[in-house]
C-alpha positions in Angstrom: 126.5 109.2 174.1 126.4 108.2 177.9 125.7 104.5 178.8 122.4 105.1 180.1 121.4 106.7 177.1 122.8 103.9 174.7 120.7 101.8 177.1 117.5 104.0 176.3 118.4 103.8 172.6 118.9 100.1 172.6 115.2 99.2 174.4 113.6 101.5 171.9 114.8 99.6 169.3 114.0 96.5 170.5 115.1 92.8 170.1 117.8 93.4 172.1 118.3 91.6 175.7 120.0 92.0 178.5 120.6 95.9 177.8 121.2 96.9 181.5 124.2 94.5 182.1 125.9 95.7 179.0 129.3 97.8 178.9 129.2 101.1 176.4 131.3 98.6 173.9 129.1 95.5 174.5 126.0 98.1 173.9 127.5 99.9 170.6 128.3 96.5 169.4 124.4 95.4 169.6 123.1 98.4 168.1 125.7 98.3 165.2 124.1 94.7 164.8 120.8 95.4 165.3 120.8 98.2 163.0 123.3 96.4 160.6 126.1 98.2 160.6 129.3 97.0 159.9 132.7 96.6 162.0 135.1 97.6 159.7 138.9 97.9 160.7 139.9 101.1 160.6 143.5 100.4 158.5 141.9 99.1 155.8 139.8 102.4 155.6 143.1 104.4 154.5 145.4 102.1 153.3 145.7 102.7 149.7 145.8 106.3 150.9 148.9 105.5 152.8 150.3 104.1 150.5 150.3 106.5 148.1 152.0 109.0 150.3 154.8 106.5 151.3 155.2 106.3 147.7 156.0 110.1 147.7 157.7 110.2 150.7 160.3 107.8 148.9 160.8 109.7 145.8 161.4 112.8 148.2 163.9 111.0 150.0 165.8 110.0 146.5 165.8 114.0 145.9 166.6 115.1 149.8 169.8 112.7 148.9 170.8 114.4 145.6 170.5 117.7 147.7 172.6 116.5 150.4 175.1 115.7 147.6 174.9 119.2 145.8 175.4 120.8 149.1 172.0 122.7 148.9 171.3 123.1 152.8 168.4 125.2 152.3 166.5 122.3 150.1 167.7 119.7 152.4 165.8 121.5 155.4 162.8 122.1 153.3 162.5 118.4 152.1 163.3 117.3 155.7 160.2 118.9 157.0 158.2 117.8 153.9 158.6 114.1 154.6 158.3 115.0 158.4 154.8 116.4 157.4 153.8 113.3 155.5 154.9 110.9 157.8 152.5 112.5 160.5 149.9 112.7 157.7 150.3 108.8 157.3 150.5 108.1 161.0 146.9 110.3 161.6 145.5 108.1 158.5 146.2 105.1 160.2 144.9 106.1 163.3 141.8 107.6 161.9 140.7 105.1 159.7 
């Protein structure tokens, strides 16, 4: 939403003052606490997510090392790409959440 429609929204709901010297954040922040919503942090949202999938990344590490020690190139390269994958997947939870 624009800020002159936040602006709209926040005079029909009412209680509100000072709605046309507000930012967009100062005018999302009054609605969220006129309507009761909570701020929540967005880390918090994923982080036993994350976790998990650290956890995963680590054991495929410990294998990716065993590989490297068999000489399996081929494995390697496929277990390299794996953890690349779930590093981006933890990095996107993070940022989403």
């Amino acid at each position: 939403m624009t800020a002159k429609e936040l602006r709209e929204y926040a005079l029909e709901l009412g209680g509100i003052v000072g709605v046309h010297g507000m930012n967009k954040e100062e005018l999302l922040a009054a609605i969220k606490a006129g309507l009761g919503i909570s701020e929540e942090s967005g880390a918090k949202l994923f982080a036993k997510e994350v976790h998990e999938v650290k956890g995963h990344i680590r054991g495929l590490k410990t294998k990716r090392q065993e590989a490297r020690g068999a000489g399996d190139k081929k494995k390697v390269a496929s277990l390299r790409r794996r953890i690349s994958r779930l590093k981006k997947k933890t990095r996107r939870l993070a940022a989403a959440g």
